[in-house]
C-alpha positions as CSV (number, residue, x, y, z in Angstrom):
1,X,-17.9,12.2,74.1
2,X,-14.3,12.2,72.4
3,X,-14.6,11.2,68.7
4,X,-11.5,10.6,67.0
5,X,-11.0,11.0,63.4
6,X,-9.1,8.5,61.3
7,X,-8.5,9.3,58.4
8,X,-6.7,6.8,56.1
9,X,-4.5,7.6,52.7
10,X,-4.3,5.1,50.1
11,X,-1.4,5.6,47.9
12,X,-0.9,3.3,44.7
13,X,2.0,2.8,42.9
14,X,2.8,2.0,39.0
15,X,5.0,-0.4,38.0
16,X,7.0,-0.8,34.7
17,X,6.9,-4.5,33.7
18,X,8.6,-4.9,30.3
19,X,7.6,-7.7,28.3
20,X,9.8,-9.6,26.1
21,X,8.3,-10.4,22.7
22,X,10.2,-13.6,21.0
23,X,11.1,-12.9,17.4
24,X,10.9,-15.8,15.1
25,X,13.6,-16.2,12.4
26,X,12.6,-14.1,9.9
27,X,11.3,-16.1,6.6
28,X,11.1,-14.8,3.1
29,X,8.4,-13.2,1.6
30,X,7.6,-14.2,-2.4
31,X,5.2,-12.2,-4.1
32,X,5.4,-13.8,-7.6
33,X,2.8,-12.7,-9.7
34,X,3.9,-13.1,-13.2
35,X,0.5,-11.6,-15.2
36,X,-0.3,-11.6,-18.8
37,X,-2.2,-8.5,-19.6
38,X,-4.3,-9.3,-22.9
39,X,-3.2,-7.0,-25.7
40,X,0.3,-7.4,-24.8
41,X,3.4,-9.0,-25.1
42,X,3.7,-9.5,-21.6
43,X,7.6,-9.8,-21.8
44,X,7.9,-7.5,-18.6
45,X,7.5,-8.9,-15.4
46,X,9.0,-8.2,-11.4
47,X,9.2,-10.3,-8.9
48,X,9.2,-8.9,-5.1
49,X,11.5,-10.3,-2.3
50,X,11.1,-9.3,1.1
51,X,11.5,-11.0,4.7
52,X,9.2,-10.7,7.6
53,X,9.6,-8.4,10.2
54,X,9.1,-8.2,13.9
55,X,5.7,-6.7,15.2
56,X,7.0,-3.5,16.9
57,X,9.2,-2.9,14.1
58,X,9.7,0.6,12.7
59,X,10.4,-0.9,9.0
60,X,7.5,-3.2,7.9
61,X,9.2,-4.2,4.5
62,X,12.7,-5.6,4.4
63,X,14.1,-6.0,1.1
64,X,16.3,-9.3,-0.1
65,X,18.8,-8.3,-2.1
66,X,21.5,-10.2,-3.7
67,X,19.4,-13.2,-4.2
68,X,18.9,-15.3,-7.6
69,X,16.0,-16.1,-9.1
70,X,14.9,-17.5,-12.7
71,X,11.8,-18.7,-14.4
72,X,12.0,-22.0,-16.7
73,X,9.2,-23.1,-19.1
74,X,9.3,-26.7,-18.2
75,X,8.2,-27.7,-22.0
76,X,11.6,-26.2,-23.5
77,X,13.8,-26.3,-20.6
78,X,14.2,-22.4,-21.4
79,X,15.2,-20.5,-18.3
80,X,15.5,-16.8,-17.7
81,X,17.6,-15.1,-15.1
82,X,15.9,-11.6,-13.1
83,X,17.8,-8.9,-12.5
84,X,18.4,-8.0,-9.2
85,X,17.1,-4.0,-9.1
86,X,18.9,-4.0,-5.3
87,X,15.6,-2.5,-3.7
88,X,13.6,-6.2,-3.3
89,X,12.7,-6.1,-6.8
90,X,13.8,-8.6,-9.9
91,X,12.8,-7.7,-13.0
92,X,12.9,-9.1,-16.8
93,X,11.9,-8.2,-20.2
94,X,12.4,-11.8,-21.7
95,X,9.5,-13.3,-20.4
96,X,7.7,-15.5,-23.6
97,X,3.9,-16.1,-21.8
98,X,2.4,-19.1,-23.2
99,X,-1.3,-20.2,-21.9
100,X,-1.6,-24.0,-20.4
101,X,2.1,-24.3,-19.9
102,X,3.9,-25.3,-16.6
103,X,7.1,-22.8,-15.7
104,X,9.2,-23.1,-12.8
105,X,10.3,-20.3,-10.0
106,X,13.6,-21.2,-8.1
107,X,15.1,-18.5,-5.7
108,X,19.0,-19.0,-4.3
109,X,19.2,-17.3,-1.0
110,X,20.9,-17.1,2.2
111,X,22.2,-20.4,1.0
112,X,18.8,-22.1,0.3
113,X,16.7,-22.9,-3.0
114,X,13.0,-22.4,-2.9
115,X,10.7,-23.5,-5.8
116,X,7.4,-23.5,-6.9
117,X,5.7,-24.8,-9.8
118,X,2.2,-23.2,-11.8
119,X,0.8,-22.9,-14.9
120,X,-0.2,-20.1,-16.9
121,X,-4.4,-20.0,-17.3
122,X,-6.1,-18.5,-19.5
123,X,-8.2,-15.1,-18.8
124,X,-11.0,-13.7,-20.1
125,X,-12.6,-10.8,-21.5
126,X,-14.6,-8.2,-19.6
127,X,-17.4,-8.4,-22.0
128,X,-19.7,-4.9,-20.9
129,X,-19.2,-2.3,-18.0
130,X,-21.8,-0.5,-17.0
131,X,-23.0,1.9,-13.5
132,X,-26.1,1.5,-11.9
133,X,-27.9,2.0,-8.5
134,X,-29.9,-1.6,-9.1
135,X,-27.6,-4.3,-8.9
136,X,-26.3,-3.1,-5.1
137,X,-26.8,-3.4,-1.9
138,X,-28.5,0.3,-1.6
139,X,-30.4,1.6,-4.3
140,X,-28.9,5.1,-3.9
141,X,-25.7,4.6,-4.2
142,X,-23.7,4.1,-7.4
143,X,-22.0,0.6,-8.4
144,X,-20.0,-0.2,-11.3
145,X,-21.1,-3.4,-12.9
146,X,-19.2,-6.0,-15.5
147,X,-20.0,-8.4,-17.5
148,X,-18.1,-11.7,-18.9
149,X,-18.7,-14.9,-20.7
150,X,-18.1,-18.0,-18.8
151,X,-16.4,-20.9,-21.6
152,X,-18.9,-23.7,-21.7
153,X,-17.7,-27.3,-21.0
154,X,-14.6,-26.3,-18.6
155,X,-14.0,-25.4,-15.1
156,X,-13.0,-22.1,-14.6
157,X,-11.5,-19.9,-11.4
158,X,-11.5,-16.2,-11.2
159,X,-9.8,-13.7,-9.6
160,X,-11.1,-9.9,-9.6
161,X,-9.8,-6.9,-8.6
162,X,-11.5,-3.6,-8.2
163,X,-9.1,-0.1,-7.3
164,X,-10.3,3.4,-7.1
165,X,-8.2,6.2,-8.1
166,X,-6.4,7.5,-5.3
167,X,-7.0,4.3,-2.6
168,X,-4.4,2.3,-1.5
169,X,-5.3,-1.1,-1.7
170,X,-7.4,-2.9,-4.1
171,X,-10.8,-4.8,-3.4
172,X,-10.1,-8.5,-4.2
173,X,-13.2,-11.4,-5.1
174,X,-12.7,-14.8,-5.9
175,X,-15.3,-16.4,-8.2
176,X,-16.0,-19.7,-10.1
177,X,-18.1,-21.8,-13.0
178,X,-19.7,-24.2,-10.5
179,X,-23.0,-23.5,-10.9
180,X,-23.0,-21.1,-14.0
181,X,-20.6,-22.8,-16.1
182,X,-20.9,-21.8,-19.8
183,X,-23.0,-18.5,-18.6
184,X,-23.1,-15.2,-18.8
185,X,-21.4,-13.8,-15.3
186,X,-22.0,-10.3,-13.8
187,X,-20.3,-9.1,-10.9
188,X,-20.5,-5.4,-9.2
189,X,-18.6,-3.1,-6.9
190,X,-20.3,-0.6,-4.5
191,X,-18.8,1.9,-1.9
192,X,-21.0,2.5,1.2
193,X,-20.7,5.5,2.9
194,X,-18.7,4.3,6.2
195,X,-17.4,7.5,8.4
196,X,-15.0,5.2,10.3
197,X,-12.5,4.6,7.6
198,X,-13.2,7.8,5.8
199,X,-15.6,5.9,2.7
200,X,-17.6,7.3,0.5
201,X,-20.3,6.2,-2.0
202,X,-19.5,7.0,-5.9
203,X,-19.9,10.1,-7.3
204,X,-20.3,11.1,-10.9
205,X,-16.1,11.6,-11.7
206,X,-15.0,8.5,-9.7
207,X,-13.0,6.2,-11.3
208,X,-12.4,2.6,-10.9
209,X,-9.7,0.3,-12.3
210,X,-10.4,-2.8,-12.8
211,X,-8.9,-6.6,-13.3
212,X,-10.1,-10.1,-14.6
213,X,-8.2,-13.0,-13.6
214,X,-7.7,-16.4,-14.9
215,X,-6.6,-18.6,-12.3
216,X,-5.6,-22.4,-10.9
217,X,-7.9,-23.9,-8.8
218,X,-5.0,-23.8,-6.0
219,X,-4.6,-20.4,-6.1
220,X,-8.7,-20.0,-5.9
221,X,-8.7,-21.7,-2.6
222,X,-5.6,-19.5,-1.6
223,X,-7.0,-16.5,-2.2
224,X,-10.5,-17.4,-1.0
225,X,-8.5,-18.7,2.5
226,X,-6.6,-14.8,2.3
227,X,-9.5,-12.8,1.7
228,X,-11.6,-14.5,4.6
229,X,-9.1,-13.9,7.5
230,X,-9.1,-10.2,6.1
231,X,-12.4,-10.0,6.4
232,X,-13.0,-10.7,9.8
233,X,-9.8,-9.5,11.6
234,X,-11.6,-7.1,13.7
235,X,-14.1,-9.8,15.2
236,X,-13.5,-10.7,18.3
237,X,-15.3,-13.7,18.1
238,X,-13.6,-15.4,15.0
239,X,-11.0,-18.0,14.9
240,X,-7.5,-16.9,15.0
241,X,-6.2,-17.1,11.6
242,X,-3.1,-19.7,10.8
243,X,-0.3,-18.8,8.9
244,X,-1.3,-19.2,5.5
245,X,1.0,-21.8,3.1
246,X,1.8,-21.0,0.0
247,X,3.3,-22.8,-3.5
248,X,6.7,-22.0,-2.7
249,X,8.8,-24.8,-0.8
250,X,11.9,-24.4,0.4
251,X,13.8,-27.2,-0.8
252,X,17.0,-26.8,1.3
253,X,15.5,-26.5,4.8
254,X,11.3,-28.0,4.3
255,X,10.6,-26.5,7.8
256,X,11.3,-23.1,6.8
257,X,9.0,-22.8,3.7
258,X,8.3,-19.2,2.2
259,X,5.5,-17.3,2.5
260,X,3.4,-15.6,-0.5
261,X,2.4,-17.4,-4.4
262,X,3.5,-17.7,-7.3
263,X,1.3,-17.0,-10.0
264,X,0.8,-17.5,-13.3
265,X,-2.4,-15.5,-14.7
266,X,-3.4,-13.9,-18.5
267,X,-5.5,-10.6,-16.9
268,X,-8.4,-8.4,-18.6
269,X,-8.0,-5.0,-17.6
270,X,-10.4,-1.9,-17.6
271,X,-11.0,1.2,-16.8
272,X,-14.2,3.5,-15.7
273,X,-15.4,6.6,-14.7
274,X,-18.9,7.5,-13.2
275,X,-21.1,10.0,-15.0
């Protein structure tokens, strides 16, 4: 019996398909946040300019420069002018913060005028920080708790921030008076030992810096919009997230509206370290 062996070689080849990504037009970037720390004059304030950029890009921020922007408090008609610091930044040291008054941002670039219009609201004070392992979601790990006083017989929207020394970027809550208007509010922030993005719990020497907002209603539901597609970025499962609108309208060309807030805020501000 003659057997003959066949023996068959498969090859495979690789092909190189580039794809084209669009780029949209890029569309500026306004991060306005004009706050009045408490115990200050609050006559320094910058404003930030940038445009997007495409996805691959190597340079994430693109600085505007040579634009013009002022601030006018709409009850006086007084209007200061920025100065362009030719790195994206605009900076004053005439700003007069009043609480419960209307001011007005306008911006002059690439030939069009953006605007946006908020009022300054009242903060207030961080009444008591304290640490503790009880208020947490783990009894063994260290939290830093504080303490304010709601007003009574007003609605009221909050904006806190929590940094610890060395991280990059803050840890943002909103909060409201809804259901504990006129109370005494307590809030806490706790690290939990996560190896996948290098966290730690607190240890005795940690410090934390934190800040109590006043803020509009409007900007509440913007930042409670902001701070839920952050959340759940990395589920699969979630619904992808829309571009998120702003205050500031582009008056020249509507559908090509700016991105970011302007903000008018008076700010509490502490500091504390673990023992």
């Amino acid at each position: 019996m003659n057997m003959v062996l066949v023996i068959i070689v498969l090859t495979a080849c690789t092909d190189v398909i580039e794809v084209e990504v669009p780029e949209a037009k890029p569309k500026l970037v306004v991060e306005a946040s004009i706050d009045w720390e408490k115990g200050t004059a609050g006559n320094q304030q910058t404003i930030l300019l940038s445009t997007t950029t495409p996805y691959f890009a190597e340079n994430k921020f693109e600085p505007v420069i040579g634009a013009s922007v002022t601030l006018t408090k709409n009850n006086t008609n007084q209007t200061i002018t920025f100065t362009d610091n030719n790195d994206g930044s605009y900076s004053t040291t005439e700003f007069t913060p009043e609480l419960d008054t209307s001011y007005t941002l306008e911006i002059m670039n690439q030939n069009e005028v953006y605007t946006a219009t908020e009022t300054m609201t009242k903060g207030i004070d961080i009444t008591s920080i304290y640490q503790s392992k009880e208020g947490g979601f783990d009894d063994e790990h260290l939290e830093v708790n504080i303490s304010f006083q709601d007003p009574e017989d007003e609605t009221n929207y909050y904006l806190i921030k929590y940094l610890e020394e060395g991280d990059l970027f803050p840890v943002l809550e909103v909060d409201n008076d809804e259901f504990s208007n006129g109370n005494l509010k307590n809030d806490f922030f706790e690290k939990e030992d996560d190896e996948d993005i290098n966290q730690q719990p607190f240890v005795p020497g940690d410090k934390v810096f934190i800040s109590l907002y006043g803020i509009s209603k409007r900007y509440y539901n913007y930042m409670a919009i902001l701070i839920e597609q952050s959340e759940v970025g990395g589920d699969p499962f979630s619904a992808i997230p829309t571009t998120l609108q702003g205050n500031v309208i582009n008056n020249t060309n509507p559908k090509n509206n700016a991105l970011g807030y302007f903000r008018l805020t008076q700010v509490s501000k502490a500091t504390y370290t673990f023992n």
